[in-house]
N, C-alpha and C positions, 0 to 999 in steps of 0.2 A: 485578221493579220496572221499569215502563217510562220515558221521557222524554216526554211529549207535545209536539206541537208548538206549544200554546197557551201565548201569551205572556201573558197575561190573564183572572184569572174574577172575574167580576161576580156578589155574591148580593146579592139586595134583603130586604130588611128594617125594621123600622120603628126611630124614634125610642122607644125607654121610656120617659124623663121629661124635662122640662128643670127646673131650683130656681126657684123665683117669687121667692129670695131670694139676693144673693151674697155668699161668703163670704171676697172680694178684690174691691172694687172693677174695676169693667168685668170680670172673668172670670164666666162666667153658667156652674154646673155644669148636666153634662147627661149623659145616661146613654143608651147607645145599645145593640139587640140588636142584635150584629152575624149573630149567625146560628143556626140551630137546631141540634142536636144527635140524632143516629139512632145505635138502637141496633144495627141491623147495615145493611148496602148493600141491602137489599130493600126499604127505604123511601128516599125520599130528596125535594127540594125542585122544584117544578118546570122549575128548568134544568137539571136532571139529578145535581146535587150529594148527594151521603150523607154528611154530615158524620161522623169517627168522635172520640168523645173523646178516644182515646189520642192522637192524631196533632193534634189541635187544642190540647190540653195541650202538646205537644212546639214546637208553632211560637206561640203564645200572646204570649209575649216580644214580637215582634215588634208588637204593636199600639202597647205603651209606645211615645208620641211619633209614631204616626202620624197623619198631618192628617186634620182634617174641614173640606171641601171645599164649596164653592156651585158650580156654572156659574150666573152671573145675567145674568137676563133683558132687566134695564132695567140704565140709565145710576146710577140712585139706588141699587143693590146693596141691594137689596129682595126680588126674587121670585127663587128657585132655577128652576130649569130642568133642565140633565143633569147628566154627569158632568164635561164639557168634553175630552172626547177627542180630540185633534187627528190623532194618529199613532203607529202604533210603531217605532222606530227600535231595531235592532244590538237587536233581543230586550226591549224596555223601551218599554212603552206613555209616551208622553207625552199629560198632559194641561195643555195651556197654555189653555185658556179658560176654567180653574176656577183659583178664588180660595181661597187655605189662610184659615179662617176661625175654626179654633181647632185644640186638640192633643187628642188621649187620653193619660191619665196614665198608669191601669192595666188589667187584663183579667182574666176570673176565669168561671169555668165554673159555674154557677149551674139551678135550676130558675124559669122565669118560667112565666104565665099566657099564653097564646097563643091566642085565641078561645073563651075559657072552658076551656081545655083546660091542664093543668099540663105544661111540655115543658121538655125539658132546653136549655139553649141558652149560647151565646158572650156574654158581655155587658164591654161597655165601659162605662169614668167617662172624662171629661174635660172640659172648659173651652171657652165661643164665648168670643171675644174682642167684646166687645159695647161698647167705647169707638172701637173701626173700624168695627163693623157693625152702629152700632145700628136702624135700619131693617128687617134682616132679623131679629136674637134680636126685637127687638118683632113681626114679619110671624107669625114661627117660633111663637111663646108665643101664636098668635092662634089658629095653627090647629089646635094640640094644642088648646085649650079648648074647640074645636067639630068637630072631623073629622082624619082620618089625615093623615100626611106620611110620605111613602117616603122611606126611605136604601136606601144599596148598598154595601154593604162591598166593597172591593177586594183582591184576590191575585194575587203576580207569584212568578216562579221563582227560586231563590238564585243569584247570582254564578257559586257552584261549579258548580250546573248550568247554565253558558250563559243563565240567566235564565228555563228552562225549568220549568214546573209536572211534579214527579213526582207521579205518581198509582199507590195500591196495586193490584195489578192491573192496571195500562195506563191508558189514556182511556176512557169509551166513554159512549153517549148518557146511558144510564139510570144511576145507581148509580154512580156514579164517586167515590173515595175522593182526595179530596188528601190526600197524608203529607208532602212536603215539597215548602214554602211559604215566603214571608212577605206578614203584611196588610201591605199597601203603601197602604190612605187608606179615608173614608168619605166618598161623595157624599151630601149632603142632597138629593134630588129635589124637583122643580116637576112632572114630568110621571109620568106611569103608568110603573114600572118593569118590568123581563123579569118579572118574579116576582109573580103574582097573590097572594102568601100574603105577600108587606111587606105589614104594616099597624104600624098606630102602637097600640103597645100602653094607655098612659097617660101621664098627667101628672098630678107632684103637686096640679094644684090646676084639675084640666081639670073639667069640668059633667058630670056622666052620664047625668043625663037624658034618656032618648030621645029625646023631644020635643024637648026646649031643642036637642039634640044634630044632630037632622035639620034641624032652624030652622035653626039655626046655620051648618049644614054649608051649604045653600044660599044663607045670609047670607055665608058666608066665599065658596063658588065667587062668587057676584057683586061681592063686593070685588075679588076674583081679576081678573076680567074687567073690573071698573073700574080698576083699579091698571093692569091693560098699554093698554085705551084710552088710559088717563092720560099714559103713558109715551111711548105712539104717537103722541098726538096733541101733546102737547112735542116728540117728537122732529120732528113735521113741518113745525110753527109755528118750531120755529128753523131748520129746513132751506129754511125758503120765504124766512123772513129773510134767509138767510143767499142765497141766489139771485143775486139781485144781483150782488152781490161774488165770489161764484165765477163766474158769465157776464162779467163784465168780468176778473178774473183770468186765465179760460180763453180770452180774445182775445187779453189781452196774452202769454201762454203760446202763442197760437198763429201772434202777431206775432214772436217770438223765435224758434221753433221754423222761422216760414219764412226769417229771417236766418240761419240759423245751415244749413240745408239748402242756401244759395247758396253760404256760407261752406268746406259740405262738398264741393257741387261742384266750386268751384274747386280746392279741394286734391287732389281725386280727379283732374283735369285734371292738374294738376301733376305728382301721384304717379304719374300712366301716363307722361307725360311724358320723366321721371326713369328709371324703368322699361325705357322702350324704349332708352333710351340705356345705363344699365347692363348691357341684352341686350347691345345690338351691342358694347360693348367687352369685354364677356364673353367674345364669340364672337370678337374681335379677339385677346386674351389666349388661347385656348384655340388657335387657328391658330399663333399666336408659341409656346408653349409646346411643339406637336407639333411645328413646325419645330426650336425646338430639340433636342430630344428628337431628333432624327434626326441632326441635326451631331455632337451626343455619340456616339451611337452608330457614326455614320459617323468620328470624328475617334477612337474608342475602336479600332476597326477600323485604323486604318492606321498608329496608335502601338504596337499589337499587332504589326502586320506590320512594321514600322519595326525592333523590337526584335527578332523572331525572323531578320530580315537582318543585325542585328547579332550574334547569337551565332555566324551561323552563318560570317560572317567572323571571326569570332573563333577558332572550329572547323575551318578552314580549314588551319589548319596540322599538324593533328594528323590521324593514322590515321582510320580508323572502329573499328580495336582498339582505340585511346588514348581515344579518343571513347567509345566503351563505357563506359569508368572510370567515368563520371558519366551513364549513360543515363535513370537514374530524375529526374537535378536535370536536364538537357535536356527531358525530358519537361513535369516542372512547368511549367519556363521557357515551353514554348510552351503549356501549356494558360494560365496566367497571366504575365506579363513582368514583374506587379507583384510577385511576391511572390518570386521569386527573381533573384540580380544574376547578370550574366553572368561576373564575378570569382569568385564563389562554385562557378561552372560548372567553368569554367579552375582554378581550384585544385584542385578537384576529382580533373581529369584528370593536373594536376601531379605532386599528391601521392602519384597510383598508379604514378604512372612512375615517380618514386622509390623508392616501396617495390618496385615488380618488379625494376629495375635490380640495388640491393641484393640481392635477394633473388639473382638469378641472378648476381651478380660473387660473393654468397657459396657457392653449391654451384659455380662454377665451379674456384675457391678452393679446396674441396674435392676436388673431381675431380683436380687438377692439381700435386699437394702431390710434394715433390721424395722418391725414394727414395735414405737415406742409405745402403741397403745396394751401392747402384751403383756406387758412388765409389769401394770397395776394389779396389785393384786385385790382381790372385791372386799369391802366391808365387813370385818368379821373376820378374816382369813389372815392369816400370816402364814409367811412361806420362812423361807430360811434366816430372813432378815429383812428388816423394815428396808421399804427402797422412796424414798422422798423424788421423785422427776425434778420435782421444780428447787430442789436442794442440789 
């Protein structure tokens, strides 16, 4: 299963019938082939498509409530034209110059008649709205009764795939299988569609006669070509009308346009104006800020050196032994002065003097303990005074 990178398949195909009678006011039924049906990928339609049943059974759903479309030609929403394809945007064809013109109710998979030929095919029911457009179902019902009218069913990719068409077996020119889809609308054509094989299959209540039918048909192509004279030449009888008023409008628009160009100069004047002044005190702030910048540094420097002359009078009175006490809080002190006090230094040194003092008046203490065996004096002997111990 591949992803193709096409965002859009267009198959042309004709109208099947439109009702000559309605059965809801202004809803006009109308039945459309959306497309044919092949029984394997070695046949297929002339844009390369191979319709398969199973997979068109599977995405079918999707027609319920898809539009059926006009691009029109004139101002009167009368004669079809394209699709109205404007763009595709983030994977999603838009068509903003086509007018939704009715719905499709249902869909259903059927055998029609196809150039005399009985062929399996896609077929839609739905509804014009013909109390908005009535001009065109009257155009539409004009030309089933005497000659073809092309549609083009349209298909975009799901949500889930990025909006990408999956195709069975990949993309490719010939035989290509859509499997996952959805109909996304149906254009009714004005012009010759991709697909030499749209034709319009019938209408309930069309002429069949060859004769009448080829009359006809070149009776409808010159209405055709009289309807857009018609339109064209409306439209240029009110554009001449309208002349006047646009060339005095587009003076006074260009009376404005040069006040308003003197209006901009000035301010452009101004705005440089503003500009070079904002430079230069820029550049005035930016000299004052580097001057400071160096007083700090320099004033950070001699309060540094300020404070390590104070320790070191403070340190002055003590050994370089004593002074050891605290070599590692000396150290900090002069790498930062702010983070250590020089009281902290000195106590420091204090506190070891004390403990060593202690420390050596106690083993001296030790060393120096009196011998009470000395004191006896031997048998026989007297010294200054009898001395009794155990007294």
């Amino acid at each position: 299963m591949f992803v193709e990178n096409k965002k859009l398949e267009i198959c042309s195909y004709s109208i099947y019938e439109i009702a000559s009678e309605r059965n809801i006011s202004g809803r006009r039924p109308i039945k459309l082939i959306l497309h044919e049906i092949f029984p394997d990928n070695s046949t297929w339609q002339e844009n390369g498509i191979s319709w398969s049943e199973n997979y068109t059974q599977d995405n079918l759903d999707s027609v319920v409530g898809m539009s059926l479309c006009v691009e029109f030609l004139d101002e009167n929403r009368k004669l079809p034209y394209g699709h109205g394809l404007t763009e595709i945007r983030d994977n999603m064809p838009l068509f903003e110059d086509a007018t939704m013109v009715g719905v499709c109710d249902k869909a259903y998979i059927d055998d029609v008649e196809i150039d005399g030929e009985t062929k399996r095919a896609l077929i839609a029911e739905g509804h014009l709205d013909e109390m908005r457009y009535p001009k065109f179902v009257e155009w539409l019902q004009g030309q089933l009764k005497t000659g073809d009218v092309k549609g083009s069913v349209e298909i975009v990719g799901k949500p889930e795939n990025d909006k990408h068409i999956i195709y069975d077996g990949g993309w490719k020119e010939k035989g290509r299988i859509p499997q996952i889809y959805d109909y996304s609308g149906y254009a009714i054509l004005g012009i010759r569609p991709a697909d030499d094989t749209a034709i319009v299959l019938e209408l309930n209540n069309r002429i069949i006669n060859n004769k009448e039918e080829e009359y006809m048909d070149e009776k409808a192509l010159n209405q055709f070509v009289s309807d857009i004279k018609d339109s064209v030449a409306t439209a240029v009888a009110e554009t001449n009308s309208k002349n006047a008023d646009y060339e005095k409008q587009i003076s006074e628009l260009n009376e404005q346009i040069a006040a308003k160009d003197n209006e901009i100069a000035e301010l452009n004047k101004k705005c440089k104006k503003f500009e070079d002044e904002a430079a230069e005190k820029d550049t005035k702030i930016s000299e004052q800020n580097t001057e400071i910048t160096t007083m700090k540094e320099t004033n950070a420097a001699l309060e540094k050196e300020k404070a390590i002359s104070e320790l070191n009078a403070a340190l002055a009175d003590y050994t370089p032994e004593q002074q050891a006490f605290a070599q590692t809080e000396i150290n900090a002190f002069k790498e930062d002065p702010t983070k250590v006090e020089i009281n902290s230094v000195i106590s420091k040194i204090c506190t070891e003097m004390v403990r060593v003092s202690r420390e050596a008046k106690k083993t001296h203490e030790q060393n120096s303990a009196p011998d009470i065996f000395g004191l006896v004096v031997e048998p026989g002997k007297k010294g200054d005074e009898d001395v009794d111990i155990f007294n």
